[in-house]
N, C-alpha and C positions, 0 to 999 in steps of 0.2 A: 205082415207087410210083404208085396212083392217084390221080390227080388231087383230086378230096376229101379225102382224107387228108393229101396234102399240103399241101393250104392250110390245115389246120385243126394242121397241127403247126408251120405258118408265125406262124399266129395267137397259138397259145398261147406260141413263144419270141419272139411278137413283145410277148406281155405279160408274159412271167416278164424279158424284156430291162427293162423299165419301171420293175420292182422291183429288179434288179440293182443298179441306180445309187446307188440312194437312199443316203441320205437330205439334204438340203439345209438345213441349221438356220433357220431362219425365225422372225421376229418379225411380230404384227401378232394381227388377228381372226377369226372365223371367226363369220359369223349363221345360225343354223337356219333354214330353212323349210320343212322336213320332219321328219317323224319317225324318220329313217335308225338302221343301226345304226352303233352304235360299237366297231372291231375292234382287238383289242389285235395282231393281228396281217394284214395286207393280202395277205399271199399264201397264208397257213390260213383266209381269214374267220372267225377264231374270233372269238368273242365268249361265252363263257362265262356269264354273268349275262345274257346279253339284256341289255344296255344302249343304249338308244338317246336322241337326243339328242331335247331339250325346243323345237320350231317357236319363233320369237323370241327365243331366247335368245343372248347375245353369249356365245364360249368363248373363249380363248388361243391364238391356233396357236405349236405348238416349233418343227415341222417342215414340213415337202413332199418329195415324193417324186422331186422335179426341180423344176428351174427352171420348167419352163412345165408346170406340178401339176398332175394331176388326182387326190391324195388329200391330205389334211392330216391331222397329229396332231398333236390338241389335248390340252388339258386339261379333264378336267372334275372338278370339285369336288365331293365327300364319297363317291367311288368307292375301292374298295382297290387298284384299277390305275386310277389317272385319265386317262394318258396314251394315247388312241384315235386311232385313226388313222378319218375319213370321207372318203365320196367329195364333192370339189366340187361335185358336182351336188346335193346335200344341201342347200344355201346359197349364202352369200354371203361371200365375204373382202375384209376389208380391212386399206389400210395395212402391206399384205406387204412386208415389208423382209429382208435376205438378208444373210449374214456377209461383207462384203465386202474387208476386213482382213488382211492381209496383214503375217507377221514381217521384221521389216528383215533385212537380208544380212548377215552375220559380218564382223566388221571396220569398222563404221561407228563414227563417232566418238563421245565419250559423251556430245553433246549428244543422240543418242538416249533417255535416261533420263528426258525430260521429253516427247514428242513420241508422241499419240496409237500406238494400235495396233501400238507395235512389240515386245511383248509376247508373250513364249513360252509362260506358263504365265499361272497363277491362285493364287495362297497363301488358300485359306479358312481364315481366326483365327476359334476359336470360342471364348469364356469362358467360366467357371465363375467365375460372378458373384459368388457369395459370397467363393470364394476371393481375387479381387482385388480384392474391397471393402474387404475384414478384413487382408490383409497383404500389398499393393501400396504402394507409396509413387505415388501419383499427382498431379499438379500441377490443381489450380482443385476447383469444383464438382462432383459428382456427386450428382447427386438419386438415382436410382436406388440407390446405396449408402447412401443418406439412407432409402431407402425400407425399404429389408431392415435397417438398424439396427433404426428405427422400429416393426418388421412392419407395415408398409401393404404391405410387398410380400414374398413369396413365392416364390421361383425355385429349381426341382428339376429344371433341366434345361440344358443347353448351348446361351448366346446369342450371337449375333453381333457381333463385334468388326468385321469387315471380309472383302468380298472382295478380292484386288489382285490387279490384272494385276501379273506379276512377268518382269524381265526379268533373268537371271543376270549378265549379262555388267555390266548395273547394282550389283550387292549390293542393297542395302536402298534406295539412290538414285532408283530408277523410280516418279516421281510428279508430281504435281501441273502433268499436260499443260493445256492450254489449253481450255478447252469448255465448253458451257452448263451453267448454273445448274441447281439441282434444284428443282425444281415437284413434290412428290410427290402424287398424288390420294389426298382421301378413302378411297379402297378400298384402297388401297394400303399409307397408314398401317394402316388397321386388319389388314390380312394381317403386315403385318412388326411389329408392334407388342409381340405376345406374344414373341417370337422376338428383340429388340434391345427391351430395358426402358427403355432412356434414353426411347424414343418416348412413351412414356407421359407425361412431362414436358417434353417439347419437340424438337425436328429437328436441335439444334445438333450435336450428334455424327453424327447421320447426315448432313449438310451438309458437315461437315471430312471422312468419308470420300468421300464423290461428288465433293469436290473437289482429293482429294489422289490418290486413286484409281479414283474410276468414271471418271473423264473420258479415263482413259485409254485407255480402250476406247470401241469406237464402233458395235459388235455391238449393245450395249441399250442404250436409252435409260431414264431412272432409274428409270420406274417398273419394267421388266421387271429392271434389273438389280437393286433391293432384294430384289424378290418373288424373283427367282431364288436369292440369296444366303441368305433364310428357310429355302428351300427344300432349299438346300444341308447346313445345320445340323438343321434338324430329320432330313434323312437321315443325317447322323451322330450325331446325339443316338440316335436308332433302330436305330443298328449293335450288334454284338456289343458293340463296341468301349467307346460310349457308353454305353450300357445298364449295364456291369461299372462306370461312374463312379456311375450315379444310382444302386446299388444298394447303393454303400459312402459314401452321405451322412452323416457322423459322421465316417466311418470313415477307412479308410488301402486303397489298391491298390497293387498291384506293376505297377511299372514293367513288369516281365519277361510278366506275365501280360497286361497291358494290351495288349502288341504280339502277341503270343501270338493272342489273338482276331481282331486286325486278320488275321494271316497268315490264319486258319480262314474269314474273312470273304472275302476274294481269292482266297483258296487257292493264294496264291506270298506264300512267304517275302518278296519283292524288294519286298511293299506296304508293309511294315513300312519302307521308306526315304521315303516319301511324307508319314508321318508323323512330330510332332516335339510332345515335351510338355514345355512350358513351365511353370515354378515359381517361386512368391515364398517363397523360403526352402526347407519343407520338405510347403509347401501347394499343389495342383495350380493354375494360373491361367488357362491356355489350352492349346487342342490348335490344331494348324497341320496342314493338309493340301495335299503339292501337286496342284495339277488340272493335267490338259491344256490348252491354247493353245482347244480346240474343245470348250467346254462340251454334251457330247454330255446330250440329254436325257435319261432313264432314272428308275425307281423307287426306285431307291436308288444309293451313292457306287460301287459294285460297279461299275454301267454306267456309272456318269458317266468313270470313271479308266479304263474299258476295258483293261486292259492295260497302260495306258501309265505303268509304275512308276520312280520314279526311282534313278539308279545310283548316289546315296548318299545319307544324309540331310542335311538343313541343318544349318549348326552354326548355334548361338545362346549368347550367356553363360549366359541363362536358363532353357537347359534342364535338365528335374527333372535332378540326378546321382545322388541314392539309390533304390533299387528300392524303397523304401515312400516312398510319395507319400500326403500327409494330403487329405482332402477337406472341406472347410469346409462345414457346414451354415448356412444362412441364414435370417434371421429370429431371431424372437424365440420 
């Protein structure tokens, strides 16, 4: 082989090895000072829409491509694939923080159930607000069900109850580790706000869940973990799955057909164990999703679960038992 040739096909496995690795889940910043583009993919440079980033502006980084990074994906806001991968030479990053968390060893004892990061998966609880306004039995105040009495408030779509680190070997047990307080910023409330109603009258429930369950984790700090968890729901609101809910508002769905979609959605039957629908009575109340340990970033719940399907579903008292499941419409 001549010499030229060889160094240039040294070069180029010395950069497709680069991308090999990736990806690194990262928290933190990412500042513009360029007009770079934004590739939804690093080793096609595709970028489809020409999208490029805005010089001064502060973005999200999800990712890095390694540890010691020279690309980051970010997020950018009001795009139909937000999530872009730029080159560091575009900016500036800050505040890079890394998954550094790690599952405890099988066999430890269950004062594990209270002790940050030793958590296998993730349970995303999403409500159907109406439904567990109108015929939940629930203990104290709820203004937001005050609201939809009232019609001051409006909700046609699927909101957040909670994300939880969940540890099996816990059951329902795994919570309220030790960890800082929640300081949510301005921006933040108003991102999760539409998406958890309670926020709209105050932080108390989002507080009981950062402290029974974000602290449990040490991946994001609260504001990424709310924003993440909006994030989470509105891609399930926007599944086949969710979409077959908002579409029978009045109405009644089938159980059968509900999972049905989820499988068409995954495209393995084995997604439909991940999932688990929750009922007061004979009224939908909440969908439960399990995620993986390693909140992969991704467009929709598709890539989030990558695969990784659970090998049975969760029991609960509460799950719907009739294949026609009613859907509470809200308001007035």
């Amino acid at each position: 082989m001549k010499a030229p040739l060889a160094a240039l096909l040294t070069g180029l496995f010395g950069l497709w090895s680069s991308f090999s690795t990736w990806a690194e889940p990262a928290q933190g910043s990412f500042i513009a000072s360029q007009r770079c583009e934004a590739f939804q993919s690093i080793r096609k440079q595709s970028n489809p829409d020409d999208l490029k980033l805005e010089p001064g502006r502060r973005y999200e980084v999800v990712e890095v491509n390694k540890r010691d990074y020279d690309w980051l994906r970010i997020r950018i806001p009001g795009s139909a694939t937000p999530l872009r991968w730029v080159s560091a030479d575009c900016g500036s990053a800050e505040g890079i923080a890394f998954n550094t968390g790690k599952p405890a060893a099988s066999g430890e004892s269950a004062g594990a159930c209270n002790v940050p990061d030793q958590h296998d998966g993730y349970v995303l609880a999403a409500t159907w607000q109406p439904g567990f306004c109108e015929h939940a039995r629930y203990n104290g105040k709820k203004p937001e069900c005050e609201g939809l009495d009232s019609g001051e408030l409006q909700i046609s779509h699927l909101t957040l109850h909670g994300l939880w680190p969940n540890r099996r070997s816990c059951g329902k047990d795994y919570g309220h580790c030790v960890g800082p307080g929640m300081k949510l910023s301005g921006d933040t409330l108003a991102y999760v706000r539409p998406w958890m109603p309670n926020f709209r009258y105050g932080t108390s429930f989002g507080r009981y869940q950062w402290d029974k369950h974000g602290v449990c984790q040490t991946q994001m700090d609260d504001d990424t973990y709310f924003r993440r968890a909006a994030d989470l729901v509105r891609q399930l609101d926007q599944s086949a799955a969710g979409q077959y809910i908002v579409a029978n508002i009045g109405g009644a769905i089938s159980k059968r057909a509900f999972y049905e979609r989820v499988e068409q959605d995954f495209g393995s039957r084995d997604a439909q164990n991940n999932f688990l629908l929750i009922c007061s009575g004979k009224y939908l109340q909440e969908v439960r999703v399990s995620l993986p340990r390693a909140l992969k970033q991704a467009d929709n719940l598709v890539g989030v679960v990558d695969g990784q399907f659970a090998e049975s579903r969760a029991r609960d008292r509460s799950e719907c038992s009739s294949d026609r499941i009613l859907i509470e419409a809200g308001g007035r």
